[in-house]
C-alpha positions as CSV (number, residue, x, y, z in Angstrom):
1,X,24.6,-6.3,-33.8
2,X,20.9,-7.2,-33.9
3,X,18.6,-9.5,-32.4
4,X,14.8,-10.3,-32.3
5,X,15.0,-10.7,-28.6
6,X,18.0,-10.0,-26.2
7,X,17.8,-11.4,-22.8
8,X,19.8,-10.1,-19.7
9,X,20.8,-13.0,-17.4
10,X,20.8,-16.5,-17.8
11,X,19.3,-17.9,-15.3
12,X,16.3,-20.3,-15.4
13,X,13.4,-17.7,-16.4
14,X,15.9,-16.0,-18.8
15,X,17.1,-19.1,-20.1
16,X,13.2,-20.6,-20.3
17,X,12.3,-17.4,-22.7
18,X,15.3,-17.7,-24.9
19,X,14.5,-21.2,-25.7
20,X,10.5,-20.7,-26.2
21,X,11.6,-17.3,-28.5
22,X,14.1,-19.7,-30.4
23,X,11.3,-22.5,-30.4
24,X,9.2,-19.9,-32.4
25,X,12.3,-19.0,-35.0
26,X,13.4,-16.3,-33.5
27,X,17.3,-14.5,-33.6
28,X,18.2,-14.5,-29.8
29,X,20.9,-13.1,-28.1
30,X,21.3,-13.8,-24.5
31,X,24.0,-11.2,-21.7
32,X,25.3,-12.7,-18.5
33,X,28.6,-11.8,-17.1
34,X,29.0,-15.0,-15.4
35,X,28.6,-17.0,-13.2
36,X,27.1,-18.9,-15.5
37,X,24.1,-21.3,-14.3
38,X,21.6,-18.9,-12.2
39,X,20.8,-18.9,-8.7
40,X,18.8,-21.8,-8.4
41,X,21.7,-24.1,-9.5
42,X,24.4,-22.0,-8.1
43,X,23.8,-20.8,-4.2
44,X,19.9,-21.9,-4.2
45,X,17.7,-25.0,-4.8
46,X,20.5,-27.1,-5.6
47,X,22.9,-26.7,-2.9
48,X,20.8,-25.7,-0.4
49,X,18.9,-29.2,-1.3
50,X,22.1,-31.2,-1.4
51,X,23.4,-29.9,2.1
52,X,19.8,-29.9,3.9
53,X,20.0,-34.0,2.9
54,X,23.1,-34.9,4.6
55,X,21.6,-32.9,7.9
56,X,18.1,-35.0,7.5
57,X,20.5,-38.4,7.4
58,X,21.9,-36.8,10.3
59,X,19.1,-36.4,12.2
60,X,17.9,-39.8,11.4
61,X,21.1,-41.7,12.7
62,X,20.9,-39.7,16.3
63,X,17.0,-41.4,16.2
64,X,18.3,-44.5,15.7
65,X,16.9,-45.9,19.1
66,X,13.8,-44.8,18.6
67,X,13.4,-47.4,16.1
68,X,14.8,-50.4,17.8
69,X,18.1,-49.8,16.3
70,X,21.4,-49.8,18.4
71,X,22.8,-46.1,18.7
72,X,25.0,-44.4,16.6
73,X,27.4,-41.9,17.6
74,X,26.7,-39.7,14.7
75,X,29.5,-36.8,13.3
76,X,30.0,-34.4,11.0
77,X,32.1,-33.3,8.2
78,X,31.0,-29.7,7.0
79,X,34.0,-30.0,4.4
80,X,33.1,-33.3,3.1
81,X,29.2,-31.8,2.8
82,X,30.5,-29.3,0.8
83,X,33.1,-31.1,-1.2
84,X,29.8,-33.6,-2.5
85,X,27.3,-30.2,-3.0
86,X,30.5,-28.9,-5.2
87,X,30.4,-31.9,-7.7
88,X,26.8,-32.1,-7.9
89,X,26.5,-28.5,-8.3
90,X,29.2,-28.9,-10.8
91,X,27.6,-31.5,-13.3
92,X,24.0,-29.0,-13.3
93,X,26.4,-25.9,-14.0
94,X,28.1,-27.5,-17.4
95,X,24.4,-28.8,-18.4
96,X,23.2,-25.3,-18.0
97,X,26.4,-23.7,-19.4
98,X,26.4,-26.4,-22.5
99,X,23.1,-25.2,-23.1
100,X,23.9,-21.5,-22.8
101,X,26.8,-21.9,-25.6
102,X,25.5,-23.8,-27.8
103,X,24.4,-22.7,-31.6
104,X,20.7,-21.8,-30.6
105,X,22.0,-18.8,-29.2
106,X,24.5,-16.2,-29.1
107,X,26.0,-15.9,-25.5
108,X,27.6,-12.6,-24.8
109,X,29.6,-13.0,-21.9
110,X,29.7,-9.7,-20.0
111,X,27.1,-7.3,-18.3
112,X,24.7,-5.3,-19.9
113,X,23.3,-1.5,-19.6
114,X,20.8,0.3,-21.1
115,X,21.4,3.3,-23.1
116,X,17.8,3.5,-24.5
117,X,14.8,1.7,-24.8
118,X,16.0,-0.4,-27.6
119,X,19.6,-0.2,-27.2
120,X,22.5,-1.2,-24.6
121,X,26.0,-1.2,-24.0
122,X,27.9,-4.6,-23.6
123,X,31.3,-4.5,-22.8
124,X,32.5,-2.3,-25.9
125,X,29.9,-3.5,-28.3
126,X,26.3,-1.9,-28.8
127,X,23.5,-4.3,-29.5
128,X,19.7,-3.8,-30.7
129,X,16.9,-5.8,-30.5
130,X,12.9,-5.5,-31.0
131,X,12.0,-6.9,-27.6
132,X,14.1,-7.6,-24.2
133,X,13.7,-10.1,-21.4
134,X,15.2,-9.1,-18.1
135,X,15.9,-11.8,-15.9
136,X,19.2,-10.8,-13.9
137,X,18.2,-12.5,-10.1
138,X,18.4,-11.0,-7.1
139,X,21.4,-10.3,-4.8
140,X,21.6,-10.2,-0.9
141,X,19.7,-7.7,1.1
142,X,22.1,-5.6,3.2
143,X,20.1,-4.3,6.2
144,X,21.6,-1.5,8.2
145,X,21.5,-2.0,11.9
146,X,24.3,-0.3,14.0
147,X,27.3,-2.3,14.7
148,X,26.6,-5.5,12.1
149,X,28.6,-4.6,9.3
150,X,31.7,-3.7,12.0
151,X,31.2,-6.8,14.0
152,X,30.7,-9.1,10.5
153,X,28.9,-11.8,9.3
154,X,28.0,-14.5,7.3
155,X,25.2,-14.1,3.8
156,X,23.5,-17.2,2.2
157,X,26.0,-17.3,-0.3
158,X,28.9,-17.7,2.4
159,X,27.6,-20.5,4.5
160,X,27.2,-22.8,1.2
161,X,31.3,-22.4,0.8
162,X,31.8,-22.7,4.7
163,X,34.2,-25.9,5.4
164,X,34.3,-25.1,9.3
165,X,31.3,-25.4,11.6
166,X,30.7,-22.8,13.6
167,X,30.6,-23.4,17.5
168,X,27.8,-21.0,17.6
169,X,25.7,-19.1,15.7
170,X,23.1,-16.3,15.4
171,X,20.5,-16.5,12.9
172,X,19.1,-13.2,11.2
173,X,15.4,-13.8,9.8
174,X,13.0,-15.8,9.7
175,X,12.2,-16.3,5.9
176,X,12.3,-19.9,3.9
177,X,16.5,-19.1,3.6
178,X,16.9,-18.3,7.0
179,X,15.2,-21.5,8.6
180,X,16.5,-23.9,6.2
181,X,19.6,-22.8,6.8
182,X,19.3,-22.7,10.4
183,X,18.1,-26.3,11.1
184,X,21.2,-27.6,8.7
185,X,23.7,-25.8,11.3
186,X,21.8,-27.0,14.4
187,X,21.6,-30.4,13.1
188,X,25.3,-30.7,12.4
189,X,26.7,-29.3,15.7
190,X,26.0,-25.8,15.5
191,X,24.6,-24.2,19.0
192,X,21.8,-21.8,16.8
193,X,19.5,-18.8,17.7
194,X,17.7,-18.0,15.7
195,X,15.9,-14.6,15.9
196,X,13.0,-12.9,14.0
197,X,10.8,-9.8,14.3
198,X,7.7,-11.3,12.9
199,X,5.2,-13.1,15.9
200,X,6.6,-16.4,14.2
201,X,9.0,-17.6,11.8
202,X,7.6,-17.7,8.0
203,X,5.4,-14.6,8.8
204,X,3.7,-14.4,4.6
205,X,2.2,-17.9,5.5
206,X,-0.4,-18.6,7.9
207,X,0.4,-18.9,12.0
208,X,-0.6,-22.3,12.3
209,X,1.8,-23.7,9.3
210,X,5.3,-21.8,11.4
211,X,4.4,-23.4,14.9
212,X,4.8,-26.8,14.4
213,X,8.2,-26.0,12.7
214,X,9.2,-23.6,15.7
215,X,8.1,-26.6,18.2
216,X,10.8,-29.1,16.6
217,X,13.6,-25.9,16.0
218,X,13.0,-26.1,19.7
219,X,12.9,-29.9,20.3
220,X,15.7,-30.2,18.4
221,X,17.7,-28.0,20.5
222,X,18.3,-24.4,18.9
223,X,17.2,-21.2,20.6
224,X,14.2,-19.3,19.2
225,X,13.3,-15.7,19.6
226,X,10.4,-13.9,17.7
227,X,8.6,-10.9,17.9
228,X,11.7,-9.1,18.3
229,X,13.0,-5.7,17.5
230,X,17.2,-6.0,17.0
231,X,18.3,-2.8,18.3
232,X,22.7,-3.1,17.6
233,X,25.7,-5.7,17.9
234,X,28.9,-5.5,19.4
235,X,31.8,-7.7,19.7
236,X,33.8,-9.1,22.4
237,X,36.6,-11.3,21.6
238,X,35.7,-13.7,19.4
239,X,31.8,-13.5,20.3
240,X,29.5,-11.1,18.2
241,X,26.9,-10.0,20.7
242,X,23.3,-9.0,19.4
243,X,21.2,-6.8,21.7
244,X,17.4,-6.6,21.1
245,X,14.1,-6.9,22.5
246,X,11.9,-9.5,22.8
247,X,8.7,-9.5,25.0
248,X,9.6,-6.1,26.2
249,X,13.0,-7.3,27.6
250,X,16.3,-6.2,27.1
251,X,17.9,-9.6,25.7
252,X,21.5,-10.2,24.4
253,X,22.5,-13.2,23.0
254,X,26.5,-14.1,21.6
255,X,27.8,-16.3,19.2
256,X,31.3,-17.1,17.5
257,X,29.0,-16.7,13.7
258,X,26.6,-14.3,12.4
259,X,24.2,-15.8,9.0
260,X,22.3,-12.9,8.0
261,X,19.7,-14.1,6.3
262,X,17.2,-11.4,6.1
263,X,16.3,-12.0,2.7
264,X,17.4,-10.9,-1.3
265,X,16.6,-8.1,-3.5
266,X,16.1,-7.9,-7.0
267,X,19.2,-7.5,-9.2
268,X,18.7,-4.3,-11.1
269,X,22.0,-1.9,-10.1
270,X,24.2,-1.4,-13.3
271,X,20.9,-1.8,-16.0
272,X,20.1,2.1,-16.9
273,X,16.7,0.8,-16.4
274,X,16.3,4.9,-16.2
275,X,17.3,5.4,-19.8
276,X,15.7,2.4,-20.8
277,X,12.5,4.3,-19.5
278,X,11.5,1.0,-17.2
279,X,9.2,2.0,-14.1
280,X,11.1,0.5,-10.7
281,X,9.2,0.1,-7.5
282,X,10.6,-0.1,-4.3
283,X,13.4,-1.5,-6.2
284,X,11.5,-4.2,-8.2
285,X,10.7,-3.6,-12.4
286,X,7.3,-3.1,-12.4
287,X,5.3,-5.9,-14.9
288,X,1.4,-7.1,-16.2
289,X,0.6,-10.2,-16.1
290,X,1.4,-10.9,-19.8
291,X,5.5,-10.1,-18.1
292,X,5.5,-6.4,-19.7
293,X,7.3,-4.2,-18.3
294,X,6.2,-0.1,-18.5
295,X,7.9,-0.7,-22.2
296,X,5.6,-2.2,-24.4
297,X,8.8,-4.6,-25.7
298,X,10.9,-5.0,-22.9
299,X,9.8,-8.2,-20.2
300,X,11.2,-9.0,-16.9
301,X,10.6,-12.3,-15.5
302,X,11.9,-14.1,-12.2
303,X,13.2,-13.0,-8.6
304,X,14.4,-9.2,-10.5
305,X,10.3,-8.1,-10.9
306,X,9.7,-9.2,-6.8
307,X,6.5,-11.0,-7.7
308,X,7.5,-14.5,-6.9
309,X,11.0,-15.9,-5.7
310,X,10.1,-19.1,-7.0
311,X,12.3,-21.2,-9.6
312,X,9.5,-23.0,-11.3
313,X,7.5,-19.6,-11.2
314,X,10.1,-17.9,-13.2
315,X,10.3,-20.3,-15.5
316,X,6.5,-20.2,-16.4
317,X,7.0,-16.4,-16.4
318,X,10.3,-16.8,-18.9
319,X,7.9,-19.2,-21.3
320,X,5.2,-16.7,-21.4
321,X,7.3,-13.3,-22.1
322,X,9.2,-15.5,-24.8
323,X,6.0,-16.3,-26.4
324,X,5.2,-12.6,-26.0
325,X,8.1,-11.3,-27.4
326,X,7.5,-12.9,-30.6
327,X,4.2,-12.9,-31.1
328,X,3.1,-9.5,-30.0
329,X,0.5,-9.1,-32.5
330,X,-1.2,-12.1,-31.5
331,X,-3.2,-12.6,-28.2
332,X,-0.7,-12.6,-25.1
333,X,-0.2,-15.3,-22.8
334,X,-0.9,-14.1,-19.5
335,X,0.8,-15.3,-15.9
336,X,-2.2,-17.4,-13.8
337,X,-1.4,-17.2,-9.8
338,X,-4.0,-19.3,-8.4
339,X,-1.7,-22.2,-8.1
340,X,0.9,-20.6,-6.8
341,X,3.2,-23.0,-4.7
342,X,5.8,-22.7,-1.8
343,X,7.7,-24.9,-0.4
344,X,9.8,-24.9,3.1
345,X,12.7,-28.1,3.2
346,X,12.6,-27.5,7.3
347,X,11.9,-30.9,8.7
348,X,8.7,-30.9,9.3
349,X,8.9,-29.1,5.4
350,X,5.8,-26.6,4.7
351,X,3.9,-26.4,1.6
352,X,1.2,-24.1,0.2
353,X,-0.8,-24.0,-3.0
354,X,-3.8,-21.4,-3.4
355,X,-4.9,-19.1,-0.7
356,X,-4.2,-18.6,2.8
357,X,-6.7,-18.0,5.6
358,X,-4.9,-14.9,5.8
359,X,-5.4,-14.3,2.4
360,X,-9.0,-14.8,2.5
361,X,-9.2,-12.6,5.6
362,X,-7.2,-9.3,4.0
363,X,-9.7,-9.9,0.7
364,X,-12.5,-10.3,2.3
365,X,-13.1,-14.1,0.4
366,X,-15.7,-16.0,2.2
367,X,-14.3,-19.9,3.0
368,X,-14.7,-23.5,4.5
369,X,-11.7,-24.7,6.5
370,X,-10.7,-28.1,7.7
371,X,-7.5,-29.5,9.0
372,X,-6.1,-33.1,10.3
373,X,-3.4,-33.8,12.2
374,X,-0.6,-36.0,11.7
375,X,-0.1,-37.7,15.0
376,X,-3.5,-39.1,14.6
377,X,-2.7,-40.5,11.1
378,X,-1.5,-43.9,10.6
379,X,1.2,-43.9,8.2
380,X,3.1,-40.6,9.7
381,X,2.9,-42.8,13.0
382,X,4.7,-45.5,11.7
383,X,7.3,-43.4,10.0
384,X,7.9,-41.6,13.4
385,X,6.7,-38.6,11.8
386,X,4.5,-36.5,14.0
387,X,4.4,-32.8,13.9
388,X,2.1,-30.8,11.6
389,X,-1.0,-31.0,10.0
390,X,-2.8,-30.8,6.6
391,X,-5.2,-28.2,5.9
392,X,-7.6,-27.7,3.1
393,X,-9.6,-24.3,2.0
394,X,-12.7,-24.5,-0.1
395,X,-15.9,-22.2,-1.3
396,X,-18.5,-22.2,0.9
397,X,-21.4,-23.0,-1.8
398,X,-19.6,-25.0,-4.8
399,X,-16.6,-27.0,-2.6
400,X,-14.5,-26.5,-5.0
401,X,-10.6,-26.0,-2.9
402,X,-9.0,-22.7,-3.4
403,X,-6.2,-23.5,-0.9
404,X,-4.1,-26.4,0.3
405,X,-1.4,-26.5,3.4
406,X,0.4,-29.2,4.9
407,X,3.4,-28.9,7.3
408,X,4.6,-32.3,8.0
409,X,6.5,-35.3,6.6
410,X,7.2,-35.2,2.3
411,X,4.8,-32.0,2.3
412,X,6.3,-30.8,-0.9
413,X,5.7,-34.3,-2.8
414,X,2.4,-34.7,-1.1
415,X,1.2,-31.0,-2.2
416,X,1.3,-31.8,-5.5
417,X,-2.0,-34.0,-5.1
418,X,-3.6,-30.6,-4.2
419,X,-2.1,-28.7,-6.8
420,X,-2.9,-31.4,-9.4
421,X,-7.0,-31.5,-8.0
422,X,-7.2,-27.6,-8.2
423,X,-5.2,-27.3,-11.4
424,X,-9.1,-28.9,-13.0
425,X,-11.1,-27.2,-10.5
426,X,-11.5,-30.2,-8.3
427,X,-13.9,-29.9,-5.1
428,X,-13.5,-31.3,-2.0
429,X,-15.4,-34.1,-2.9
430,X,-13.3,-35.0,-5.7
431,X,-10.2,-35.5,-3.4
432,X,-12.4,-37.4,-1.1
433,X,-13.7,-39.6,-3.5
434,X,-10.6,-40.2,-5.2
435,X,-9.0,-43.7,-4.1
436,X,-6.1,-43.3,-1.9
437,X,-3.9,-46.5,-1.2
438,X,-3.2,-47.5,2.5
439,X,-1.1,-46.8,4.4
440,X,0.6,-43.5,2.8
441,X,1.2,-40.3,3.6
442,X,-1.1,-39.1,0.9
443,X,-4.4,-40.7,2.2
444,X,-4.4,-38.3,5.1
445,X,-6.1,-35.4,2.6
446,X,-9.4,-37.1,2.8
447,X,-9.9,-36.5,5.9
448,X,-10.0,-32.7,6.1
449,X,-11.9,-33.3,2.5
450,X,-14.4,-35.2,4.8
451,X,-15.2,-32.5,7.0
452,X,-15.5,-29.5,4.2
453,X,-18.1,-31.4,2.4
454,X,-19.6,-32.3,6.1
455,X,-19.7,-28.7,6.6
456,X,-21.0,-27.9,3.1
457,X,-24.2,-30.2,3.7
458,X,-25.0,-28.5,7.2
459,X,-25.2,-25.5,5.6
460,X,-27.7,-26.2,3.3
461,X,-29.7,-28.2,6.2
């Protein structure tokens, strides 16, 4: 059987570049052994979304007196959580798996290998194609450290089908997973520590972004230790004991539950990306910006090339390799990272567009920096909402902003507003000058807008 394009996995980058390849005419076949749906819907955005909610309502009811409300004696019900994330979870799934079967494409429902750069074994059958988009997801990260694997644990995946909370439990990493994750359990009855090697939790970001998110962890009531080195576990009973160091001290800490949430790793075992001829990289498919792979007509988009772990990033790089695919004769549509966007659902949540100070520091990429806090801002104060700040970066001669943070309340609506101004090139002056309706949330941006173009002018004084 042959195909204009065949794409392996279909998740939401695969599933983006079969439907801009079909969009363009062209024969598409598409591989994925199933579960069908992808990550995001199945054990990531979704669920993890869905659950994080019911913790947030949570954490809202046990505030209650805080805003002249009587007291409410508030409870969980881990199994009920799970039972509503199932049907929601459920009714994306058939959308996605509708989508998957229907006439636009043909779905082959088992796993695919490669047994040369333009052809590959699925289940008995032997298919061809002129071009191929890999988009297969990543999988948990197994880290070896003496005595986990014997004393057990818990993996992202797990803890979304968990239905009993844990008394305790130990927390493995300190990623976007990892915290998210962590703050749910504390919030529903779950004594957590959380541990991380990093000097603070969500290390790729800058410092000042993680500590106002470690600060409520901590108000909150869970256990943080970073700048750690885990050195084993052991188990007594029904406590899983880890030993590390932390401030050059022994520590140990035990729980009843390990999560380890030490991060994902992209999806490649089983492809014969060696006969296919594909370069690999510390275990990521190595791509250009037009989503090429080292094989002029195979693409890889998604978590499986390491560049981004980013839903709506894979989909942008699933449109542009199904353009590619198709039109390779034509000039290629290329991936544009300068808006790149991250988002942390932690309460406060943490969002990032653009560069980081520490970004600017490693290349050497001169800056103006401004930032305004939201205990001082009138909107947050009424809302109760009080750790974090917003942060703005901009060029030191032209103002125009090459990087936006905000750790606080609805940062990952209010971030859009940043990525919408730098999206035209706007300056600092543009999102000052813009109106901005009060109170919100939203109108807090001018301020550090304020002091970059105050900055701007005293230079040139």
């Amino acid at each position: 059987m042959t195909h204009d394009l065949i794409i392996i996995g279909g998740g939401s980058g695969g599933y983006a570049a079969a439907c801009t390849a079909q969009e363009e005419g062209a024969n598409v076949g598409i591989i994925d052994p199933g579960p069908l749906g992808g990550l995001c819907i199945l054990r990531g955005c979704m669920p993890t979304k869905t659950i994080l909610r019911s913790s947030d309502v949570m954490s809202l009811m046990k505030r209650a007196e805080e805003f002249g409300l009587e007291p409410v004696k508030a409870q969980s019900n881990l199994s009920a959580i799970i039972d509503r994330k199932a049907k929601l979870i459920e009714e994306f799934a058939d959308d996605r798996i509708k989508a998957l079967k229907s006439s636009r494409f043909t779905l082959y429902d088992d796993r695919a290998t490669f047994l040369s750069p333009h052809e590959i074994q699925v289940g008995t059958q032997r298919l061809t194609a002129k071009s191929f988009v890999i988009s297969t997801g990543s999988v948990i990260s197994h880290v070896s450290i003496p005595g986990l694997e014997e004393v057990g644990y818990l993996t992202s995946d797990d803890a979304l089908e968990l239905r009993e909370l844990p008394q305790s439990m130990i927390v493995l990493g300190g990623g976007p997973v990892a915290v998210e994750l962590a703050q749910f359990f504390s919030r529903i009855g779950t004594h957590v520590t959380l541990i991380q090697r990093s000097g603070h939790i969500l290390s790729q970001g800058d410092e000042d972004l993680a500590r106002p998110v470690e600060a409520h962890f901590r108000e909150e009531g869970m256990t943080l230790f970073t700048n750690t080195q885990l050195h084993r576990f052991s188990k007594t009973d029904d406590l899983a004991t880890a030993h590390f160091t932390h401030e050059e001290q022994e520590k140990t800490v035990s729980a009843h539950t390990i999560l380890q949430a030490l991060g994902r790793r992209p999806n490649i075992d089983g492809l014969g990306l060696d006969a296919a001829n594909v370069d690999v990289h510390q275990g990521k498919i190595v791509v250009d910006a037009t989503m090429r792979t080292s094989q002029s007509h195979i693409f890889s988009v998604g978590d499986v090339n390491g560049l981004h772990e980013i839903v709506h990033i894979a989909i942008q790089q699933g449109e542009i390799a199904g353009w590619n695919a198709i039109h390779s004769t034509e000039p290629q549509r290329k991936q544009d990272d300068h808006l790149t966007t991250q988002v942390v659902f932690t309460d406060p949540q943490v969002a990032s567009v653009g560069l980081s100070e520490k970004d600017c520091r490693q290349q050497e990429i001169p800056y103006l920096v401004a930032s305004y806090p939201f205990n001082d801002h009138g909107k947050s104060m009424t809302l109760g909402e009080l750790h974090g700040h917003v942060k703005l970066l901009a060029h030191p001669q032209t103002c125009e902003l090459i990087g936006g943070h905000i750790v606080g309340p609805e940062a990952a609506e209010l971030i859009h507003e940043l990525i919408a101004v730098m999206y035209f090139q706007g300056t600092a002056q543009d999102l000052l000058y813009m109106p901005h309706y009060h109170p919100t949330l939203a109108e807090i941006l001018t301020y550090p807008a304020e002091s970059i173009v105050e900055q701007m002018k005293d230079q040139e004084n």
